[in-house]
C-alpha positions as CSV (number, residue, x, y, z in Angstrom):
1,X,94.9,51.4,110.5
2,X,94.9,52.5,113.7
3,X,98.4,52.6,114.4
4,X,98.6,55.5,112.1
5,X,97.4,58.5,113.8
6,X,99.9,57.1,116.8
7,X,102.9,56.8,114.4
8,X,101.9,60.5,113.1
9,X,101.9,61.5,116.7
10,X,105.4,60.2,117.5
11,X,106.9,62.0,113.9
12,X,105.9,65.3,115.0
13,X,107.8,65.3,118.4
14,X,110.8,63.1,116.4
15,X,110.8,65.8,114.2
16,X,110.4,68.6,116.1
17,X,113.4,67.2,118.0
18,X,115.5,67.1,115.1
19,X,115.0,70.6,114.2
20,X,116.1,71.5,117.2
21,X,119.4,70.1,117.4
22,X,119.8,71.7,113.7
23,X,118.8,74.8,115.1
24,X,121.9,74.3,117.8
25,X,124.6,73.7,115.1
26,X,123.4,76.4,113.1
27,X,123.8,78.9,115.9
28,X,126.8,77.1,117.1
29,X,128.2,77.9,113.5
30,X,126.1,81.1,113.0
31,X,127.9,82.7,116.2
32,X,131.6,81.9,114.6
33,X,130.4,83.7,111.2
34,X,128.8,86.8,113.4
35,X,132.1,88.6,113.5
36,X,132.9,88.4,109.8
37,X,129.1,90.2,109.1
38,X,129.8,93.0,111.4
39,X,131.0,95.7,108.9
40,X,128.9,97.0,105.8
41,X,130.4,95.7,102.8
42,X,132.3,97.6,100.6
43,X,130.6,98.8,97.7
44,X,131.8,99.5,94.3
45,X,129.8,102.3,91.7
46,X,129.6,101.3,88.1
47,X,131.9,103.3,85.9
48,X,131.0,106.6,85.3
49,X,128.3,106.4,87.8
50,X,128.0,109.6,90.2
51,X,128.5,108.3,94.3
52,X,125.4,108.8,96.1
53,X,125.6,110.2,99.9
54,X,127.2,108.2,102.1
55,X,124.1,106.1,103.7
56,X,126.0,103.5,105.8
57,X,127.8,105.6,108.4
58,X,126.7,109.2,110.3
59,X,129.3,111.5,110.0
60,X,129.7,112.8,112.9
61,X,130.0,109.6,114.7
62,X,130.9,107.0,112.1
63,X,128.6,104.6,113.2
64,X,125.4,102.8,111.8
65,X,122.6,104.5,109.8
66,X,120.1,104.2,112.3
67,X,122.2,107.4,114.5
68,X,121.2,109.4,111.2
69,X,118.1,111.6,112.6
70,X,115.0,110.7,110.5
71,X,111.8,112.4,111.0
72,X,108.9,111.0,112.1
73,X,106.8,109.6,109.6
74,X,102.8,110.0,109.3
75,X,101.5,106.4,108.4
76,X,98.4,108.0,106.3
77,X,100.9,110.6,104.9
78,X,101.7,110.4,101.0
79,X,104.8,108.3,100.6
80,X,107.8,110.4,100.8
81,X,109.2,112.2,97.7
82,X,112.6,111.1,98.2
83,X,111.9,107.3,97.7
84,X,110.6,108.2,94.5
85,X,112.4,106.9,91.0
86,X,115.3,109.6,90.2
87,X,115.4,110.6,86.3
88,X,118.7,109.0,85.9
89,X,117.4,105.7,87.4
90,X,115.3,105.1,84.1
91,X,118.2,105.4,81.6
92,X,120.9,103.4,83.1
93,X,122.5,100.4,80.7
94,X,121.7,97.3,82.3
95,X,118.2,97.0,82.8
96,X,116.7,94.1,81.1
97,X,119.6,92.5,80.6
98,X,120.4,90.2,83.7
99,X,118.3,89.4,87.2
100,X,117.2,92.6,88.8
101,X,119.6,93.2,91.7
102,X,119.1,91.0,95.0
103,X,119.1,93.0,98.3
104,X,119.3,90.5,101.9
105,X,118.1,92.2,105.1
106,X,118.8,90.4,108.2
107,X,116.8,89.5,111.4
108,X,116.6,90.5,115.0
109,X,120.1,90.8,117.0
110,X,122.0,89.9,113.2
111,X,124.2,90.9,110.7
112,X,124.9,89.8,106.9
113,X,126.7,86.9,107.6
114,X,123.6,84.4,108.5
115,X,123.3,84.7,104.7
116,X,126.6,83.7,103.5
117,X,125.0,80.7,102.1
118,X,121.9,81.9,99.8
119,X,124.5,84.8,98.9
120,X,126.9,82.0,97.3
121,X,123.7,80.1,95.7
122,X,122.3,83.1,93.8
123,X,125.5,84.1,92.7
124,X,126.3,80.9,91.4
125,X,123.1,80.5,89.5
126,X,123.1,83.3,87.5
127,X,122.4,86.8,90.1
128,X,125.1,89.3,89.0
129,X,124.4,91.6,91.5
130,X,123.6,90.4,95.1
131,X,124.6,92.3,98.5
132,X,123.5,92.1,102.1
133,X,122.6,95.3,104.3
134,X,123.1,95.7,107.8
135,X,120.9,98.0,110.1
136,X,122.2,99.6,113.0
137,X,121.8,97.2,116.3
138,X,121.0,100.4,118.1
139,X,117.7,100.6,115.6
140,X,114.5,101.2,117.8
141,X,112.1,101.6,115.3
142,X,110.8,99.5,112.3
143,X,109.8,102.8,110.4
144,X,112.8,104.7,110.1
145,X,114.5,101.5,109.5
146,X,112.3,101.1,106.4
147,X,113.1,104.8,105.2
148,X,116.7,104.2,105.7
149,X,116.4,100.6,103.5
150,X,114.9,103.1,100.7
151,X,117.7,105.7,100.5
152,X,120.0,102.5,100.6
153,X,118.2,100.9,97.7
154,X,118.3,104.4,95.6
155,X,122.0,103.9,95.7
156,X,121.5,99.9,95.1
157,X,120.0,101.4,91.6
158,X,122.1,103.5,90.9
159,X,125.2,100.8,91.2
160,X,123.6,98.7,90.0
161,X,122.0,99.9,86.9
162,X,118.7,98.8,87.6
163,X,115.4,100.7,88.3
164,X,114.0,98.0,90.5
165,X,115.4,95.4,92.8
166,X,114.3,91.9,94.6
167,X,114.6,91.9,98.4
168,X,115.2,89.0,100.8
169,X,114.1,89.6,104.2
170,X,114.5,87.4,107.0
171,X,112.6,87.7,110.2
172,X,112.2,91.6,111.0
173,X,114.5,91.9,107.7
174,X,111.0,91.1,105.9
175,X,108.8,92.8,108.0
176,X,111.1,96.1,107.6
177,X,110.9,95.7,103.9
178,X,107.5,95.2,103.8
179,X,106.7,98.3,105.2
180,X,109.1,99.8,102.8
181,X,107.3,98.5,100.1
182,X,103.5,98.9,101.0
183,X,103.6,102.0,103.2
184,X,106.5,103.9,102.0
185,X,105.9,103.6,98.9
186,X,108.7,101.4,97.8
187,X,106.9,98.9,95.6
188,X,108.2,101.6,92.4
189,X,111.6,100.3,93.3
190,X,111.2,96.4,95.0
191,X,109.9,94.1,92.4
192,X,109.3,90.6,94.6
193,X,110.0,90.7,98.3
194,X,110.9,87.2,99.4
195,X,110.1,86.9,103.2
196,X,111.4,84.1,105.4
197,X,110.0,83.8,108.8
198,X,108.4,87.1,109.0
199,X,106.0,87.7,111.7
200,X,103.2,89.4,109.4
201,X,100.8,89.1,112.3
202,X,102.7,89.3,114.9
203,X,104.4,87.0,117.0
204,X,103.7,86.2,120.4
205,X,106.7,84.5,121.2
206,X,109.3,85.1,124.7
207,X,107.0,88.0,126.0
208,X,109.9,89.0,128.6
209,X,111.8,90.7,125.4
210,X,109.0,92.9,125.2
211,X,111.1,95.2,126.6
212,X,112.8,96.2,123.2
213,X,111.2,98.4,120.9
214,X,111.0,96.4,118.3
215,X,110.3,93.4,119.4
216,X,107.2,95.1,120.8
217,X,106.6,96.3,117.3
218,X,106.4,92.3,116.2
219,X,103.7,91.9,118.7
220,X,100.0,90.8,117.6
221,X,97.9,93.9,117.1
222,X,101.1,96.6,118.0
223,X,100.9,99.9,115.7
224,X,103.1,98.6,113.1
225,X,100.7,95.2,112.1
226,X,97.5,97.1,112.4
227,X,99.5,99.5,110.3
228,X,100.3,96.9,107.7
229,X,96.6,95.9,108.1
230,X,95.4,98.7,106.1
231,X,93.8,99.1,102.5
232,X,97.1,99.2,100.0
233,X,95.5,99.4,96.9
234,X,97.7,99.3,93.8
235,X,100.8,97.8,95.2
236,X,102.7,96.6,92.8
237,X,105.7,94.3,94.6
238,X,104.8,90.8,94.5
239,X,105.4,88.7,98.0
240,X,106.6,85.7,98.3
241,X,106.5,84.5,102.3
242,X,108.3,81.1,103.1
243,X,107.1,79.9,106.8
244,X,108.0,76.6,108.4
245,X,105.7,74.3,110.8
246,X,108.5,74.0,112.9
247,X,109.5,77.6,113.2
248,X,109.5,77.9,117.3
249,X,110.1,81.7,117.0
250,X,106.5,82.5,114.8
251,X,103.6,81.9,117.2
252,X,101.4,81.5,116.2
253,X,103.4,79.4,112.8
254,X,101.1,81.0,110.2
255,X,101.9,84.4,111.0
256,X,104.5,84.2,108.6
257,X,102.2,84.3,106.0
258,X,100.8,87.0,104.2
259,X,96.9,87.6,104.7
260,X,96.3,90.7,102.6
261,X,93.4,91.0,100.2
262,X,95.6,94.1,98.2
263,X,98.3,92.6,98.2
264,X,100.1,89.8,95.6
265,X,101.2,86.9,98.1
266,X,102.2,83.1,97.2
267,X,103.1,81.5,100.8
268,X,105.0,78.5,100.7
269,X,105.5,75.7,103.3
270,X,108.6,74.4,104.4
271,X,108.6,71.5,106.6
272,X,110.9,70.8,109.2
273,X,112.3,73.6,109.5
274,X,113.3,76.1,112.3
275,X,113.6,79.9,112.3
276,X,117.1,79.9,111.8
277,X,117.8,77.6,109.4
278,X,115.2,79.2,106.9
279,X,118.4,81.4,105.5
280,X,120.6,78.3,104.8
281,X,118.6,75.3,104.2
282,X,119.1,74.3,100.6
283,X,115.8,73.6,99.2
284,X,114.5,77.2,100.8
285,X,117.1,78.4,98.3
286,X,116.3,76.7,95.4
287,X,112.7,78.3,96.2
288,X,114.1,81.4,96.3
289,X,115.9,81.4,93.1
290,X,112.9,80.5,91.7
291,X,110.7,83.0,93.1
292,X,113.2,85.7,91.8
293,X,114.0,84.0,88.9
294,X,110.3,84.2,87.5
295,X,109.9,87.5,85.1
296,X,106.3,88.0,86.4
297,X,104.0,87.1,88.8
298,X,101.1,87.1,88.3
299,X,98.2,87.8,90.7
300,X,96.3,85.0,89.8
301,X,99.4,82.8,90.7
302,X,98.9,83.5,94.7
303,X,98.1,80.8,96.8
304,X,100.0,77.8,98.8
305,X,102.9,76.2,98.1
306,X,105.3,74.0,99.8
307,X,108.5,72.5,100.0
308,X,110.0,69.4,101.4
């Protein structure tokens, strides 16, 4: 018996050390996809369906969304009226009839390739409609990211033919949806947010990077988690936040849950595994088709979870 707690002590580092080295061939491999994820993808509007404006590029410069001015926003303020259900968003034909549209929002320094993998899975279980969104690398701030990700999702709808959508977030992907849906408003349009590795309290990880806007806005107690600290009464989108033990980039490891007494969380364990394989690892996938693939949630189902 007492060889136990010293064999548990020697699987941590064993394991820790394996994650690692997974961590390396994912980047290795990550960093040959990057290239392919640098464009936004081209998107097609269902027939007869009027084209939106133009959200991916700025006019006069042609470049990413985040060079399109925003104003400021006030984070007691109402929720904007532009992120609010168009008439035409409510009638359109396929509603009901297959998955609600699945919208993937990168991390930190990323594009849409580091989900190349969960993309294929969803597809290939059943999700009709599935496409992944890249900010601007020059984005500074996590709010206007979050308005721009709701002008992009009013077009997603109206592609799509859906009034609300699922979102996948990894890293600062989920903590820019979040605010999207609790602060903004958005929870009329994003049904479940899936989060992977999202510092919801902050993460106090490399401070020298501190230097970037929004990494300072992942910080512990910066404006933007004291922001999503507030009352949010109502909130309709249900949260579903998969953190690892083993996730080097989330210190501390639990601040990739969700501790929110208004809002509908399930957090769910994964052991094993580091930040950057949370997009491709194959049983974080299967949890993910099965978050989205539930009709409701309820709020009486949040809690713990885990996966192996």
């Amino acid at each position: 018996m007492k060889a136990l707690p010293f064999l548990c002590c020697l699987a941590r580092p064993t394991a820790l050390l394996r994650a690692t080295v997974m961590e390396l061939a994912i980047l290795v491999g990550h960093l040959l996809l990057y290239p392919t994820g640098i464009q936004q993808e081209q998107h097609r509007a269902l027939p007869g369906a009027p084209a939106g404006p133009d959200l991916e590029t700025d006019p006069g410069t042609g470049t990413g969304p985040e060079l399109a001015p925003a104003p400021d926003p006030d984070p007691d303020s109402a929720p904007s009226p532009s992120l609010s259900p168009s008439p035409r968003a409510t009638l359109l034909p396929t509603e009901g009839r297959a998955h609600p549209p699945v919208l993937l929002l990168h991390g930190f320094i990323d594009n849409r390739s580091v989900f190349v993998l969960l993309r294929r899975s969803l597809l290939r279980h059943g999700w009709r409609h599935v496409e992944a969104l890249n900010y601007s690398p020059l984005t500074c701030d996590l709010r206007k990211a979050a308005e721009l990700l709701g002008r992009h999702i009013e077009q997603f709808c109206e592609r799509t033919g859906h009034s609300r959508v699922d979102l996948v977030g990894h890293s600062l992907g989920g903590l820019i949806a979040r605010y999207y849906a609790q602060r903004l408003g958005g929870d009329l349009r994003v049904r479940t947010l899936v989060t992977l590795g999202t510092p919801h309290g902050g993460t106090r990880v490399a401070p020298l990077m501190s230097a970037h806007p929004l990494v300072r806005q992942m910080r512990p107690h910066s404006d933007v988690i004291e922001e999503l600290a507030r009352p949010a009464p109502n909130c309709r989108t249900h949260f579903v936040c998969f953190w690892s033990d083993l996730d080097q980039l989330m210190v501390p490891a639990g601040t990739a849950r969700i501790d929110h007494r208004d809002l509908i969380s399930r957090s769910v364990r994964v052991s094993g595994v580091g930040h950057l394989a949370l997009p491709v690892n194959g049983a974080v996938a299967a949890g993910i088709r099965e978050a989205l693939g539930a009709e409701e949630v309820s709020a009486e189902s949040a809690g713990a979870t885990s996966v192996a």
